[in-house]
N, CA, C and O atoms as a Tinker XYZ file with bonds, in Angstrom:
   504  protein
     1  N    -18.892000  -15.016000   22.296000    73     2
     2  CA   -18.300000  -13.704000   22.182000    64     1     3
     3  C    -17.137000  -13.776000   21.201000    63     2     4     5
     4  O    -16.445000  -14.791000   21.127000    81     3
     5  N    -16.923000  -12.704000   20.451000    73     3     6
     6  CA   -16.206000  -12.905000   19.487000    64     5     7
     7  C    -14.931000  -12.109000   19.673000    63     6     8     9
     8  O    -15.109000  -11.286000   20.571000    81     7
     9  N    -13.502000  -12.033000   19.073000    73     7    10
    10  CA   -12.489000  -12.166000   19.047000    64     9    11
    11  C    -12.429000  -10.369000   19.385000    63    10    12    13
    12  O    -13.639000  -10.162000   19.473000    81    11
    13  N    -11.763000   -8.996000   19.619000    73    11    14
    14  CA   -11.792000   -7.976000   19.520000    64    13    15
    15  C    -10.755000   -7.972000   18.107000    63    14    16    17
    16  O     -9.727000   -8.648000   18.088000    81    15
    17  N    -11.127000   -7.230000   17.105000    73    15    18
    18  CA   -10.221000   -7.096000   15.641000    64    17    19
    19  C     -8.625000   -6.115000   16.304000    63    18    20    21
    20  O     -8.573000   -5.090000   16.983000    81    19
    21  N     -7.636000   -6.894000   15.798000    73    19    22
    22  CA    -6.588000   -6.004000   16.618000    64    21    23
    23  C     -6.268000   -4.460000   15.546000    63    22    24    25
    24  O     -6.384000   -4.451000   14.321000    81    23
    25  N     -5.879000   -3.324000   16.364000    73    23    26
    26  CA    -5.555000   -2.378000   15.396000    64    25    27
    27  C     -4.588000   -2.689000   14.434000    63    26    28    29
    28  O     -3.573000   -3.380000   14.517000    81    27
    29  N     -5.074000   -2.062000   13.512000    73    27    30
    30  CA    -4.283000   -1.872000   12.093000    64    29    31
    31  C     -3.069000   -1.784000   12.492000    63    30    32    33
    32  O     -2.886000   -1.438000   13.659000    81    31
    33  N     -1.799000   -2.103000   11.540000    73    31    34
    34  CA    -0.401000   -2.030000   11.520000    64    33    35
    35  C      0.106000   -0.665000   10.154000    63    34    36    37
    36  O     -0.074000   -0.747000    8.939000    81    35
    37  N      0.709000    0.401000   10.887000    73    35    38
    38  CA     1.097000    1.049000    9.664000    64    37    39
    39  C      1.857000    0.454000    8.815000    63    38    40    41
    40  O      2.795000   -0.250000    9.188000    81    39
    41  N      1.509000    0.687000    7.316000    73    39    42
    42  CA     2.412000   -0.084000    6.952000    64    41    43
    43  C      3.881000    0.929000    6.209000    63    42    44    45
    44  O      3.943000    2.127000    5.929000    81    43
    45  N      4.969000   -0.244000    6.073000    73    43    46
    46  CA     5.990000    0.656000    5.974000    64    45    47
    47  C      7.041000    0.162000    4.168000    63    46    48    49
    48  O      6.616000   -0.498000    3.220000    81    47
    49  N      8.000000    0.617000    4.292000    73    47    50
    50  CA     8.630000    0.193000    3.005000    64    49    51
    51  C      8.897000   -1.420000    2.730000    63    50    52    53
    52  O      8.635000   -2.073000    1.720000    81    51
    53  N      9.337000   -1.720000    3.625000    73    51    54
    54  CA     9.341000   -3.367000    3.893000    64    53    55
    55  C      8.109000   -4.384000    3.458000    63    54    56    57
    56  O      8.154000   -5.614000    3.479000    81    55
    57  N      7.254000   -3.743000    3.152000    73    55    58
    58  CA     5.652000   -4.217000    2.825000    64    57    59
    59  C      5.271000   -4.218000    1.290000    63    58    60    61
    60  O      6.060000   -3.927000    0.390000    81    59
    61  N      4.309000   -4.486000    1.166000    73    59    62
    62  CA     4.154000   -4.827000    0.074000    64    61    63
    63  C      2.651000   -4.850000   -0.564000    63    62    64    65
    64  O      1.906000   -4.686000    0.402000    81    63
    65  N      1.953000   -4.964000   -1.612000    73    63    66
    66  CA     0.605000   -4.506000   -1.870000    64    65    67
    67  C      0.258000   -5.716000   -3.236000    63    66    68    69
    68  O      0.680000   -5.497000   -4.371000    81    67
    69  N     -0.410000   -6.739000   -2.954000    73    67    70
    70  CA    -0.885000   -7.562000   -3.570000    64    69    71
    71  C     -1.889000   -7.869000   -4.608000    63    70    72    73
    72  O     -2.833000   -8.536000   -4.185000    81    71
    73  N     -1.928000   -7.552000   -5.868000    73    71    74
    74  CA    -3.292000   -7.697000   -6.710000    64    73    75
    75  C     -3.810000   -8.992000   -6.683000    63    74    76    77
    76  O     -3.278000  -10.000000   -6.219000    81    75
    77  N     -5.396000   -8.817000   -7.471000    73    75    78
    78  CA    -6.037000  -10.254000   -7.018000    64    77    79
    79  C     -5.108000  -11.449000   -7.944000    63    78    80    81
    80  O     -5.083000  -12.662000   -7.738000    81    79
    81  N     -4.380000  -10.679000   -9.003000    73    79    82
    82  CA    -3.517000  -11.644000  -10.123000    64    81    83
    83  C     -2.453000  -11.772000   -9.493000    63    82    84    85
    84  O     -1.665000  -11.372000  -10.349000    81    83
    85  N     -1.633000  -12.124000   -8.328000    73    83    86
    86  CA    -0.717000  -12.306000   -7.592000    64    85    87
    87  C      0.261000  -11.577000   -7.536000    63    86    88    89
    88  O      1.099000  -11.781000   -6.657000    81    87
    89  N      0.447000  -10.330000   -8.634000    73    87    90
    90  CA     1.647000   -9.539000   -8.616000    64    89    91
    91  C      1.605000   -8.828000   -7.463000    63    90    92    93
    92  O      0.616000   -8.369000   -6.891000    81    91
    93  N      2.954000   -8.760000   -7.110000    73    91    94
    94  CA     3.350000   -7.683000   -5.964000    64    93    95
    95  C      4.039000   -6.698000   -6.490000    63    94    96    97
    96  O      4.843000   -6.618000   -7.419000    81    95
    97  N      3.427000   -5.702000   -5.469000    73    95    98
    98  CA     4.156000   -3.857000   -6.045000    64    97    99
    99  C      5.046000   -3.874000   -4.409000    63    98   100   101
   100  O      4.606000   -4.111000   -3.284000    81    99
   101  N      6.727000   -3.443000   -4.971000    73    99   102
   102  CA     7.374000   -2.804000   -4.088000    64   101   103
   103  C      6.672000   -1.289000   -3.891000    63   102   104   105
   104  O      6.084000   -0.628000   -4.747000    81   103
   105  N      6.961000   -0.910000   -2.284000    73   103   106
   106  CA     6.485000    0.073000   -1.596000    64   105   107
   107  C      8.091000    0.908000   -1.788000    63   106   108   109
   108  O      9.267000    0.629000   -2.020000    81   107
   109  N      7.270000    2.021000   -1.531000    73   107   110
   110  CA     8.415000    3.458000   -1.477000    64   109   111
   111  C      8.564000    4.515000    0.110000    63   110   112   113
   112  O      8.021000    5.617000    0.195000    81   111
   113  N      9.116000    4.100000    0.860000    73   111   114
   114  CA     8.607000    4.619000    2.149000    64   113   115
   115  C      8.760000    6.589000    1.859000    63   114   116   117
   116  O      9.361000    7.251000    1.013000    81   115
   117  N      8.028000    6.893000    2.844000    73   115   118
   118  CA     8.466000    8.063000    3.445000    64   117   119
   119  C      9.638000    9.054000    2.922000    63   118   120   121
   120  O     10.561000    8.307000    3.247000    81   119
   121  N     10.398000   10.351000    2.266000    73   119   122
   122  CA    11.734000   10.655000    2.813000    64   121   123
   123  C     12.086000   11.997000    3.026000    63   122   124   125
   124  O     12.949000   12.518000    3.732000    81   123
   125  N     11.057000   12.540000    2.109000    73   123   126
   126  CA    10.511000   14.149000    2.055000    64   125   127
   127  C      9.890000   14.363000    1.649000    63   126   128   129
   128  O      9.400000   13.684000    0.747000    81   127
   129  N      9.274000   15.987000    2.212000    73   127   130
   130  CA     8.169000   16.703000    1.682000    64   129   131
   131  C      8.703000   17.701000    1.790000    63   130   132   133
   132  O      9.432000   17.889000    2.764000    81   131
   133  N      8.465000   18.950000    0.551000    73   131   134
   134  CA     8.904000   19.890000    0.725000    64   133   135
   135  C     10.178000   20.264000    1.464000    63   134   136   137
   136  O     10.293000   20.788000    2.571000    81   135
   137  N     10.819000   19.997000    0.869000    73   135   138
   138  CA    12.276000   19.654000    1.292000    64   137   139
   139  C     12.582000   18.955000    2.946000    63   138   140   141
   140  O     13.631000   18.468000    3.369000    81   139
   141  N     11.836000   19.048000    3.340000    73   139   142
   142  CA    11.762000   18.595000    4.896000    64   141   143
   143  C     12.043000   16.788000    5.118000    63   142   144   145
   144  O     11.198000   15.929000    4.864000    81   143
   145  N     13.566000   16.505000    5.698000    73   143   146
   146  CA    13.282000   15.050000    6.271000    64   145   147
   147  C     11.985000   13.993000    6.703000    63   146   148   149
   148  O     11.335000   14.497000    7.619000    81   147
   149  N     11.683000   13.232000    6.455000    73   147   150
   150  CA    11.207000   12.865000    7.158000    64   149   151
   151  C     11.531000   11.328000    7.913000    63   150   152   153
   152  O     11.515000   10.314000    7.216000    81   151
   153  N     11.768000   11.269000    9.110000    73   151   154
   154  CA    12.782000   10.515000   10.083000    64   153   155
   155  C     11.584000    9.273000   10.549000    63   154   156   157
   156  O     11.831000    8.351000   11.326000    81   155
   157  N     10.543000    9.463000   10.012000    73   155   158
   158  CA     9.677000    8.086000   11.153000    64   157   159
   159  C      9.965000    7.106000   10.152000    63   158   160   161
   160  O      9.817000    7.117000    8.930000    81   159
   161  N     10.563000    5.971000   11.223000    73   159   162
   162  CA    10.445000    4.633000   10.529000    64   161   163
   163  C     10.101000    4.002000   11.689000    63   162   164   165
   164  O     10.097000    4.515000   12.808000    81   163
   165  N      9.656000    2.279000   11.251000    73   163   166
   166  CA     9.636000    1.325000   12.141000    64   165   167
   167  C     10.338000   -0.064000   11.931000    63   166   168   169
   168  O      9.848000   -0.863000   11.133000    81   167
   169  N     11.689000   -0.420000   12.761000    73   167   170
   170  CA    12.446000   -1.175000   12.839000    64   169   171
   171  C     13.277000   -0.728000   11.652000    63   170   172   173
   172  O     13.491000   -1.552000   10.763000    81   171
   173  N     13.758000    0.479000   11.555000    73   171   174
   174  CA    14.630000    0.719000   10.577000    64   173   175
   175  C     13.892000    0.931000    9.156000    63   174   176   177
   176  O     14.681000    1.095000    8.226000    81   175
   177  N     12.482000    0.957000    8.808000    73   175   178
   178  CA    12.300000    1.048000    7.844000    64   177   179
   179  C     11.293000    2.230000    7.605000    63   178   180   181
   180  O     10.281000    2.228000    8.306000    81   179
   181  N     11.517000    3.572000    6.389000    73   179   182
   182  CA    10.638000    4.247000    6.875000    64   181   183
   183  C      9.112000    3.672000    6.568000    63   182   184   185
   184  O      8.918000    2.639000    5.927000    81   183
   185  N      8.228000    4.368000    7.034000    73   183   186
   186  CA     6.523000    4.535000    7.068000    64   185   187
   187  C      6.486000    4.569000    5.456000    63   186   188   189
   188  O      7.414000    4.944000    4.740000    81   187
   189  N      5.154000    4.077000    5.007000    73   187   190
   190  CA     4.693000    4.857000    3.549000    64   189   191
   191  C      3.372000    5.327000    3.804000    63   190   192   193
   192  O      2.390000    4.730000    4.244000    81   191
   193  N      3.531000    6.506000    3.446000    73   191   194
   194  CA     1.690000    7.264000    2.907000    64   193   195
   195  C      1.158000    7.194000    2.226000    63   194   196   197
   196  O      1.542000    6.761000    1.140000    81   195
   197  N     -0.234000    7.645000    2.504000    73   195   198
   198  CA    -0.946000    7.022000    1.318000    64   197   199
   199  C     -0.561000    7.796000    0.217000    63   198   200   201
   200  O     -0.272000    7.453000   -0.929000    81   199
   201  N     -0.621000    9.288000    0.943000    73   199   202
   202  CA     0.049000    9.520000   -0.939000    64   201   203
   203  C      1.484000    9.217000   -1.287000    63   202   204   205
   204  O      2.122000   10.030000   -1.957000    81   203
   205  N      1.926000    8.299000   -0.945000    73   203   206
   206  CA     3.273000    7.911000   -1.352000    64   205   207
   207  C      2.986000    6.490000   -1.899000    63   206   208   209
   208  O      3.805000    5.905000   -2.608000    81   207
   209  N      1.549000    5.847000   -1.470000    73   207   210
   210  CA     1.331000    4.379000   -1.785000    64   209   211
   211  C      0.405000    4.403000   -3.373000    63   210   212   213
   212  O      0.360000    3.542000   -4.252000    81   211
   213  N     -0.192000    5.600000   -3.296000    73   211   214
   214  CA    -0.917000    5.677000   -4.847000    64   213   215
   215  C     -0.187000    5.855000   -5.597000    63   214   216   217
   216  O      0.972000    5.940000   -5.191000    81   215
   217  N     -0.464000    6.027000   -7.247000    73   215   218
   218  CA    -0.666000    5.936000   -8.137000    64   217   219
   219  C      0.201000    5.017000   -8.775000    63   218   220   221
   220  O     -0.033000    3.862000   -8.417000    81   219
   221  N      1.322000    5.149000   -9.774000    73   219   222
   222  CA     2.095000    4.775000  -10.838000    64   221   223
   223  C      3.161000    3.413000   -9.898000    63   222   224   225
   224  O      4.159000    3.631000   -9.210000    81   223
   225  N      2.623000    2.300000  -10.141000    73   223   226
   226  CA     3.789000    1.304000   -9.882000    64   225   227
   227  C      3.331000   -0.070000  -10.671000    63   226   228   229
   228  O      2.210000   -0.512000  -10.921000    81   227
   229  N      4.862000   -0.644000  -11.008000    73   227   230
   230  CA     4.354000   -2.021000  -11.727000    64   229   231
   231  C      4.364000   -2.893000  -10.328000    63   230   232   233
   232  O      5.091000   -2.569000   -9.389000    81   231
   233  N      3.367000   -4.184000  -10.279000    73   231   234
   234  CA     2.860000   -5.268000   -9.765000    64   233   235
   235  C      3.671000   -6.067000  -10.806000    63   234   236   237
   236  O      3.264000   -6.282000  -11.948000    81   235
   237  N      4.805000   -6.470000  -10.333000    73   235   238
   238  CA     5.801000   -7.517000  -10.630000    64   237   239
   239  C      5.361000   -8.998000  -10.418000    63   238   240   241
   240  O      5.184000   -9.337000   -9.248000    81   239
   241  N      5.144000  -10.000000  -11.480000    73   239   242
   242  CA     4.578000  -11.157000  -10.873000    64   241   243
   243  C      2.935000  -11.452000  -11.346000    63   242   244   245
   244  O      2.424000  -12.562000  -11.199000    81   243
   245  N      2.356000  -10.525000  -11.812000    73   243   246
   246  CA     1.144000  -10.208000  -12.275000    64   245   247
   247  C      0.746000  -10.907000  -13.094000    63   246   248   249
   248  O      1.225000  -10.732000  -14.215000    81   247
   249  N     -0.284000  -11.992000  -12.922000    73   247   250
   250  CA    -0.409000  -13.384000  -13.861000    64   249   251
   251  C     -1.767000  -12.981000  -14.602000    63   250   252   253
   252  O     -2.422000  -13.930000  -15.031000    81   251
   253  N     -2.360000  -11.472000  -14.843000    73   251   254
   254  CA    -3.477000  -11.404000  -15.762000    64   253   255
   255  C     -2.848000  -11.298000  -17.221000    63   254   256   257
   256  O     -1.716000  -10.885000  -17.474000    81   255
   257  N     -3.778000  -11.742000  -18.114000    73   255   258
   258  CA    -3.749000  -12.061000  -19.313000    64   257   259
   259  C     -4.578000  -12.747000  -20.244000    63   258   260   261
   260  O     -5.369000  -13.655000  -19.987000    81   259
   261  N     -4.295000  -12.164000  -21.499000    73   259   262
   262  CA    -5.852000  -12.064000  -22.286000    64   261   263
   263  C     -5.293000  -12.809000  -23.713000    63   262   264   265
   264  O     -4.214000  -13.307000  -24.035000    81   263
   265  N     -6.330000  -12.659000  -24.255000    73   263   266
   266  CA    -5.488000  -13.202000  -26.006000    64   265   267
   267  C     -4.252000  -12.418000  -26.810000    63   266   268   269
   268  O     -3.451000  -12.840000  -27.644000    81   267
   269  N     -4.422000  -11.174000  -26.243000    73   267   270
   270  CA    -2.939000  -10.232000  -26.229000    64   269   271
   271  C     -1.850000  -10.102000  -25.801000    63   270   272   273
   272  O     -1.064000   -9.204000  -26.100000    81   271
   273  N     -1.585000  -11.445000  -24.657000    73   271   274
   274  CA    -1.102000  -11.000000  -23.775000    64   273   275
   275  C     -0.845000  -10.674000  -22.463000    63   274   276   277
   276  O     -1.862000  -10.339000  -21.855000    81   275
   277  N      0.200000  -10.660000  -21.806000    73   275   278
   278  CA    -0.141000  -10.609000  -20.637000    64   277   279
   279  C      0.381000   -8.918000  -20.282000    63   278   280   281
   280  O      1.221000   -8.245000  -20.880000    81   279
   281  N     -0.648000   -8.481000  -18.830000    73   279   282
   282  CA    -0.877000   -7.063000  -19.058000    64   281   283
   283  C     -0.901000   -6.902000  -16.916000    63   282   284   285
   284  O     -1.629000   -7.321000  -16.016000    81   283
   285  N     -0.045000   -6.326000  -16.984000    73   283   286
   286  CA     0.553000   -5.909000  -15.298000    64   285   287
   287  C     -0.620000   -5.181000  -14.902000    63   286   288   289
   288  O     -1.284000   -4.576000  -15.744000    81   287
   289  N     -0.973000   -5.196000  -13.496000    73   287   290
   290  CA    -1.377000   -3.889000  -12.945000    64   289   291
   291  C     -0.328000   -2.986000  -12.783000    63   290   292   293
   292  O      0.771000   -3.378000  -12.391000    81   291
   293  N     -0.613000   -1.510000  -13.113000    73   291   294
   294  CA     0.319000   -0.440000  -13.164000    64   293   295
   295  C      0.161000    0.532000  -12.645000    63   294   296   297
   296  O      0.833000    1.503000  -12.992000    81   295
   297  N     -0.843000    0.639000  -11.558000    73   295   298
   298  CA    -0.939000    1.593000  -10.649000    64   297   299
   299  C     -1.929000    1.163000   -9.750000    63   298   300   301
   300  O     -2.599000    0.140000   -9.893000    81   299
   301  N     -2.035000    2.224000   -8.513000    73   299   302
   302  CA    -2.670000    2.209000   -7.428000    64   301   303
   303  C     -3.330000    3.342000   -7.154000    63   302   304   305
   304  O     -3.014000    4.495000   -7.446000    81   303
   305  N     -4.622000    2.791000   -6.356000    73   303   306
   306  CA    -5.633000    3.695000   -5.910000    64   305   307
   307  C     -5.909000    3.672000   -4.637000    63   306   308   309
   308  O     -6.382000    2.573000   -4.345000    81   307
   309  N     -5.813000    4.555000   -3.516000    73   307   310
   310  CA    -6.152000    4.060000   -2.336000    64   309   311
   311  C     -7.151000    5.035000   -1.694000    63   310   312   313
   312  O     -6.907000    6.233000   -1.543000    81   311
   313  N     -8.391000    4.383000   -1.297000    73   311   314
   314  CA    -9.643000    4.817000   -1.415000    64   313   315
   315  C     -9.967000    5.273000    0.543000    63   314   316   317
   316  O    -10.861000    5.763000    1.232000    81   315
   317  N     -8.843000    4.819000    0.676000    73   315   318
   318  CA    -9.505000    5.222000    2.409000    64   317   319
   319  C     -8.250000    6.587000    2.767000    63   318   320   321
   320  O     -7.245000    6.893000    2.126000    81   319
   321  N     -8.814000    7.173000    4.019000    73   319   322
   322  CA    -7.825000    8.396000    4.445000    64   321   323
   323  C     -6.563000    7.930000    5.157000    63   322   324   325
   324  O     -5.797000    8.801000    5.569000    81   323
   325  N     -6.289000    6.745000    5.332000    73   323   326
   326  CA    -5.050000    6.270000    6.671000    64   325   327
   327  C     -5.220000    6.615000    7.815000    63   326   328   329
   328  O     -6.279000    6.454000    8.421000    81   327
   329  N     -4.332000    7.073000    8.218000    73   327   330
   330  CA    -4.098000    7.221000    9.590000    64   329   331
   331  C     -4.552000    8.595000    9.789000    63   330   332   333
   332  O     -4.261000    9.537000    9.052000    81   331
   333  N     -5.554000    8.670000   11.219000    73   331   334
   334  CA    -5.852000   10.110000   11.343000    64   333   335
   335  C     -5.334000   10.787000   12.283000    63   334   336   337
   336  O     -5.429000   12.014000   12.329000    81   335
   337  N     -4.408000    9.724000   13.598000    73   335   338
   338  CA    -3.112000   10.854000   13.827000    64   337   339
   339  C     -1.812000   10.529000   13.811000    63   338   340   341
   340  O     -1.101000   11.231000   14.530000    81   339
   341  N     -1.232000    9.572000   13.133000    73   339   342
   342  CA    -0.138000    9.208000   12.797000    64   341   343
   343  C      0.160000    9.724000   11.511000    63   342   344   345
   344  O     -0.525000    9.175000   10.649000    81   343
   345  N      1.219000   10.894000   10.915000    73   343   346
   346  CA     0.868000   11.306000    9.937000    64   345   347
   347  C      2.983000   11.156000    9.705000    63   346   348   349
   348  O      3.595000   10.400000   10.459000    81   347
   349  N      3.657000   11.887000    8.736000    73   347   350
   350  CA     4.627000   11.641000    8.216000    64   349   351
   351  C      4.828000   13.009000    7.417000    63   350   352   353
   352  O      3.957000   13.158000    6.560000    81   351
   353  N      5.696000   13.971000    7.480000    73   351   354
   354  CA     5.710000   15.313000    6.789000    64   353   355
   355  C      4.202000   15.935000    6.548000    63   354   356   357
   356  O      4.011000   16.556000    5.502000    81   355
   357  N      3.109000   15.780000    7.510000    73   355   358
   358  CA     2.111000   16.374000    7.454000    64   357   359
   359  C      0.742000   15.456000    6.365000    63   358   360   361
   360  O     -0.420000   15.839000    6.225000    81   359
   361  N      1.310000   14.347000    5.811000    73   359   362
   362  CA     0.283000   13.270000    5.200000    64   361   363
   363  C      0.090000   12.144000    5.822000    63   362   364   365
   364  O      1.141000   11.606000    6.171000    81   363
   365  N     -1.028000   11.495000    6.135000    73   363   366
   366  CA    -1.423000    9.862000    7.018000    64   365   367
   367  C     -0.721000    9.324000    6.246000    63   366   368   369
   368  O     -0.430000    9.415000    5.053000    81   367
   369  N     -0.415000    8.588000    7.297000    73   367   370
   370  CA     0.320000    6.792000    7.154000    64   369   371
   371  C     -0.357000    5.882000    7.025000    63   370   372   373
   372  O     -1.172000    5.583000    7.898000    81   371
   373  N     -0.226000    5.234000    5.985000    73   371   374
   374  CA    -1.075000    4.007000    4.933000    64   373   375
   375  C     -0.889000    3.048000    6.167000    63   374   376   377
   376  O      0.190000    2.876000    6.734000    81   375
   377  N     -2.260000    2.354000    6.565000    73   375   378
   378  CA    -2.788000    1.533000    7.288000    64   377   379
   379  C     -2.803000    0.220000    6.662000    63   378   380   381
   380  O     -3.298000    0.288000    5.537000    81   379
   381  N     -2.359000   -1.192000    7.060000    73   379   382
   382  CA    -3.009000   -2.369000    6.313000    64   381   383
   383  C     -3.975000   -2.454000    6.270000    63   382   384   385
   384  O     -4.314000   -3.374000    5.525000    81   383
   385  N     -4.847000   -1.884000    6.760000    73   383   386
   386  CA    -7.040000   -2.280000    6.809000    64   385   387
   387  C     -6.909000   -1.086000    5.662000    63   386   388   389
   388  O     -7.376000   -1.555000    4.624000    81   387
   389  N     -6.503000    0.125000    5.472000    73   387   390
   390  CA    -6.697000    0.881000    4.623000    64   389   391
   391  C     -7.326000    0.137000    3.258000    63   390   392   393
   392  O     -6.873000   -0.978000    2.999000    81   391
   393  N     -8.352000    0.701000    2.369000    73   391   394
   394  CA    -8.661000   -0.192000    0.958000    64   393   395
   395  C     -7.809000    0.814000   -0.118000    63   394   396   397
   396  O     -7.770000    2.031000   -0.302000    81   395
   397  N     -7.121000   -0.419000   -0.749000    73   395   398
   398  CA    -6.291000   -0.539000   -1.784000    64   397   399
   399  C     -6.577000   -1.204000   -2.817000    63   398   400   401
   400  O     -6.709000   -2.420000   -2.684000    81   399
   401  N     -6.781000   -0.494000   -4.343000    73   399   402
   402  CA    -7.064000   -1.386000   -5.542000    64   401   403
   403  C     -5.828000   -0.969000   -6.530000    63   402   404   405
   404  O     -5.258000    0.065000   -6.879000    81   403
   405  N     -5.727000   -2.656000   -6.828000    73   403   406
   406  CA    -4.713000   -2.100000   -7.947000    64   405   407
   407  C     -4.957000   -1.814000   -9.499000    63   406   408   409
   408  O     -5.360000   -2.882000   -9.958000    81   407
   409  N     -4.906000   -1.005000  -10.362000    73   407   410
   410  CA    -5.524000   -1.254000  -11.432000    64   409   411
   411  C     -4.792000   -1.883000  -12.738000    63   410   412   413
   412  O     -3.727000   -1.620000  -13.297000    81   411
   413  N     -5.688000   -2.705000  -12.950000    73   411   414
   414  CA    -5.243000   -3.159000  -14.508000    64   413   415
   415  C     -6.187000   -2.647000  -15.634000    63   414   416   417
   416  O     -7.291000   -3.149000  -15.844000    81   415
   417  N     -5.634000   -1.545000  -16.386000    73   415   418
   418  CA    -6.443000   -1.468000  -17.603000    64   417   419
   419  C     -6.828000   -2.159000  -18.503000    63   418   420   421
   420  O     -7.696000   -1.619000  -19.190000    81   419
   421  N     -6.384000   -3.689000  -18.952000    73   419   422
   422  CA    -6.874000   -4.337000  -19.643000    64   421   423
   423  C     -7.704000   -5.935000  -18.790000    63   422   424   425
   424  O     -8.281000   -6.908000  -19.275000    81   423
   425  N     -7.485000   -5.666000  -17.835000    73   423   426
   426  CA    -8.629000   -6.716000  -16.816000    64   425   427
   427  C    -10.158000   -6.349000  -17.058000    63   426   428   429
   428  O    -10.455000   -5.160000  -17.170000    81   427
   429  N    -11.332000   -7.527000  -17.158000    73   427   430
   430  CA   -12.249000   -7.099000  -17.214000    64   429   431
   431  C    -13.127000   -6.131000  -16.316000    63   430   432   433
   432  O    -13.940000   -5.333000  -16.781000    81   431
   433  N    -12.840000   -6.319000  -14.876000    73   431   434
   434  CA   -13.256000   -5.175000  -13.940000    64   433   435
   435  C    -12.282000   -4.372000  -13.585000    63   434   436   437
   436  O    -12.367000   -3.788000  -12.505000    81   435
   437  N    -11.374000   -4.221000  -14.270000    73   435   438
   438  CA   -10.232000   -2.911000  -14.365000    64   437   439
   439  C     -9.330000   -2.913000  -13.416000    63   438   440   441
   440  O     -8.124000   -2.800000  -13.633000    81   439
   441  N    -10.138000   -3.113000  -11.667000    73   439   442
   442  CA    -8.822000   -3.058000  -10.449000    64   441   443
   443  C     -9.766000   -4.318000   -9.913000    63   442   444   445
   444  O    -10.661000   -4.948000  -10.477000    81   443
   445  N     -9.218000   -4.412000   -8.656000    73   443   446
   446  CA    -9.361000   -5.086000   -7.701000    64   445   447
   447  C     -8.490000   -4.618000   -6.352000    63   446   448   449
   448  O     -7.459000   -3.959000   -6.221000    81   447
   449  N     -9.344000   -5.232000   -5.468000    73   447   450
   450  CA    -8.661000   -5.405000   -3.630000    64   449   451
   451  C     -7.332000   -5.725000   -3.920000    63   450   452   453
   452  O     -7.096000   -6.570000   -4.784000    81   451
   453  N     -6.593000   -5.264000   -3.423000    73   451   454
   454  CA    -5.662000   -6.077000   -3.133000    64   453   455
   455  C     -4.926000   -6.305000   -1.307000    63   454   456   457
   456  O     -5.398000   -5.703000   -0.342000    81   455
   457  N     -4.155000   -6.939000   -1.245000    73   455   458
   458  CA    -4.378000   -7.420000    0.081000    64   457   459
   459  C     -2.262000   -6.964000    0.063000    63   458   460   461
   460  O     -1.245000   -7.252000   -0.567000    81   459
   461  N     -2.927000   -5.736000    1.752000    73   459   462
   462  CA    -1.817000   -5.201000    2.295000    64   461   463
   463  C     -1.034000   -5.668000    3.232000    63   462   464   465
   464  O     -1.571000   -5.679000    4.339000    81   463
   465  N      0.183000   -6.111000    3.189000    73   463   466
   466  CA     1.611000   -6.610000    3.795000    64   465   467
   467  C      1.731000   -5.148000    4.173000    63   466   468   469
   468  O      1.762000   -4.189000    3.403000    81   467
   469  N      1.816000   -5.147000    5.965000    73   467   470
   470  CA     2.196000   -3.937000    6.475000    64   469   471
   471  C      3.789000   -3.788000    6.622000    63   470   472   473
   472  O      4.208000   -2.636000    6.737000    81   471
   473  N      4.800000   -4.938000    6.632000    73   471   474
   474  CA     5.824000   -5.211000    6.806000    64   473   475
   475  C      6.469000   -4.642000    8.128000    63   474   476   477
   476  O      7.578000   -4.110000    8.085000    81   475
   477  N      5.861000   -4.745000    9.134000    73   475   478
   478  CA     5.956000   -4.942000    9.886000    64   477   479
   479  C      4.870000   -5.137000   10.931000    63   478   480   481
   480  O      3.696000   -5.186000   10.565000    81   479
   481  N      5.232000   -5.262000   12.343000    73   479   482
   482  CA     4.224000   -5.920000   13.250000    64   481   483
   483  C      4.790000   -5.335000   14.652000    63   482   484   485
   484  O      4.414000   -5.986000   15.627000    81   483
   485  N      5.479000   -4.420000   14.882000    73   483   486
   486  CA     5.707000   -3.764000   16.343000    64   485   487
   487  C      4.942000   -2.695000   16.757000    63   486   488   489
   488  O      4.753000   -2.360000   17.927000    81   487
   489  N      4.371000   -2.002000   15.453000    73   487   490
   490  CA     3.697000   -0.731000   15.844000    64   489   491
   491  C      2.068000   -0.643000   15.328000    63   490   492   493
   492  O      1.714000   -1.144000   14.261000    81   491
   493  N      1.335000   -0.083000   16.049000    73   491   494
   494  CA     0.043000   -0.335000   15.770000    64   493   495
   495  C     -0.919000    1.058000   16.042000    63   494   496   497
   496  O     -0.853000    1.737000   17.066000    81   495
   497  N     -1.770000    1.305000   14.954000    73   495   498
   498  CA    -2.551000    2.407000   15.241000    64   497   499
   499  C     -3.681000    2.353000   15.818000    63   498   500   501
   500  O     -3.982000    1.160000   15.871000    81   499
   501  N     -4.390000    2.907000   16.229000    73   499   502
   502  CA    -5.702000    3.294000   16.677000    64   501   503
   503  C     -6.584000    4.266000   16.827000    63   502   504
   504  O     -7.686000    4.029000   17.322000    81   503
């Protein structure tokens, strides 16, 4: 009998988003929407959403590179919905199981997986 998979960990600002070329992208938690606070954090740090975890960020550390050069991933795509009732000013909260690619435009398959640091470990969805 095999192990039960434990629920996902939201992940929060403290976390972090890994391309397959080792760069890491700092996260941007949570702080408003439409002018509205938004107060959820965990252990002091707020939540990030997914739409707060897509698009435009440099992957600092990013060891792809070609005869040109070396060339960052510079944004993010995140292909799953998050959380379907843990939400943050009315958008889901980016899950570590959530799929995340980071893209590099000059990599030969453009993005890749990258592997999610929920940055923290007290709170858990389901």
């Amino acid at each position: 009998m095999t192990a039960p998979t434990p629920p996902p960990n939201p992940v929060v600002e403290a976390g972090s988003f890994e391309c397959p070329n080792s760069g890491k992208r700092k996260l941007s938690g949570a702080s408003s929407t439409a002018g509205v606070t938004i107060k959820l954090t965990v252990s002091g740090s707020p939540v990030v959403t997914v739409s707060d975890g897509g698009g435009a960020g440099t992957y600092t550390g990013c060891s792809f590179s070609d005869s040109n050069g070396n060339h960052l991933c510079a944004s993010t795509t995140i292909s799953s919905s998050g959380a379907t009732k843990l939400t943050a000013g009315g958008n889901a909260v980016l899950l570590d199981s959530d799929k995340v690619l980071s893209v590099n435009a000059a990599a030969p398959t453009g993005s890749g997986s990258d592997t999610v640091a929920a940055g923290q470990s007290k709170l858990t969805a389901t």
